[in-house]
C-alpha positions as CSV (number, residue, x, y, z in Angstrom):
1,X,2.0,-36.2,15.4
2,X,-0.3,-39.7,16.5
3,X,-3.5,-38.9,16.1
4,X,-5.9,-39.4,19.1
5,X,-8.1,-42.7,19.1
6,X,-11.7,-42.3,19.6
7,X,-12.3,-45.2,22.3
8,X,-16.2,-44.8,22.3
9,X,-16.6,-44.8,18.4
10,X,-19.2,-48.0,17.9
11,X,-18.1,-51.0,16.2
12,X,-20.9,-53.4,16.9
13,X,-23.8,-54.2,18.9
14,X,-22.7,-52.1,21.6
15,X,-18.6,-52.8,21.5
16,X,-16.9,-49.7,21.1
17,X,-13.2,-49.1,20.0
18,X,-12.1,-49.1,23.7
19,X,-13.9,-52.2,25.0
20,X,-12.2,-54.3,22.0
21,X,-8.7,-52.7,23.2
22,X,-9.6,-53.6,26.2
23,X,-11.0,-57.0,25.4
24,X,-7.5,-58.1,23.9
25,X,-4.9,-56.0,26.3
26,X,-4.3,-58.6,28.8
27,X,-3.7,-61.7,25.9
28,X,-1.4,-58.9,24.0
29,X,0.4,-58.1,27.1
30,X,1.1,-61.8,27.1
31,X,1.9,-62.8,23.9
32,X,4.3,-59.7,23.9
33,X,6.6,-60.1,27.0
34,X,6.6,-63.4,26.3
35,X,4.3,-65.3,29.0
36,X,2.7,-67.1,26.0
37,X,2.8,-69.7,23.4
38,X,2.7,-67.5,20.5
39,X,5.6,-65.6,19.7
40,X,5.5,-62.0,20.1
41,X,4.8,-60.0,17.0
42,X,7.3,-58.5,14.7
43,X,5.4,-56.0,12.8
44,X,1.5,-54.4,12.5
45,X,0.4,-57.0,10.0
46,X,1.1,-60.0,12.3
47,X,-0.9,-57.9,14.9
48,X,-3.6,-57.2,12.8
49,X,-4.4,-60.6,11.5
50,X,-3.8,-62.0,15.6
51,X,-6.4,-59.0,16.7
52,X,-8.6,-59.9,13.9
53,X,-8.9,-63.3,14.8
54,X,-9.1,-62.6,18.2
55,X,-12.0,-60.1,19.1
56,X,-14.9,-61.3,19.8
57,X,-18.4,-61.3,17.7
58,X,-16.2,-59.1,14.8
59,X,-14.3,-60.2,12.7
60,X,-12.7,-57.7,10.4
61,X,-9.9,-55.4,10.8
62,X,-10.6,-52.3,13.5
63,X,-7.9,-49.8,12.3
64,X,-8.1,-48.4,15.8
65,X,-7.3,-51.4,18.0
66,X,-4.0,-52.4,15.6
67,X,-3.1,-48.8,16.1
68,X,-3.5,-48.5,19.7
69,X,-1.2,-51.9,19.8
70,X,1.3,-50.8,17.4
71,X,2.1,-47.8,19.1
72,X,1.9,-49.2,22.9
73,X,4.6,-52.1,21.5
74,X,6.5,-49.8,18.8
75,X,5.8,-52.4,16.0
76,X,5.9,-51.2,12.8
């Protein structure tokens, strides 16, 4: 059973879980049906370091945003 994401848990300076997904959706969407430069990812850990590098003003790995991508893509 997928456990339920808490989108309003705060990250940082007011972004919350759900403002990061958010944030990133439309440049995932993107990169994952192919409408980018990037290649789409493979697996988790390609999204992870992407999403990583990607959000803004926060830099380290938010479990909940790679999981809400994961899932929504069926990476693994």
């Amino acid at each position: 059973m997928a456990t339920k994401i808490n989108m309003d848990r705060h990250i940082r300076e007011g972004w919350t879980v759900g403002a990061f997904i958010r944030e990133l959706a439309p440049q995932v969407e993107m990169i994952m049906s192919g409408q980018s430069w990037r290649e789409p990812f493979r697996n988790r850990q390609e999204l992870a370091d992407w999403c990583r590098d990607n959000q803004p003003y926060y830099k380290k790995r938010i479990p909940e945003v790679n999981s809400y991508f994961a899932r929504m893509y069926n990476l693994k």
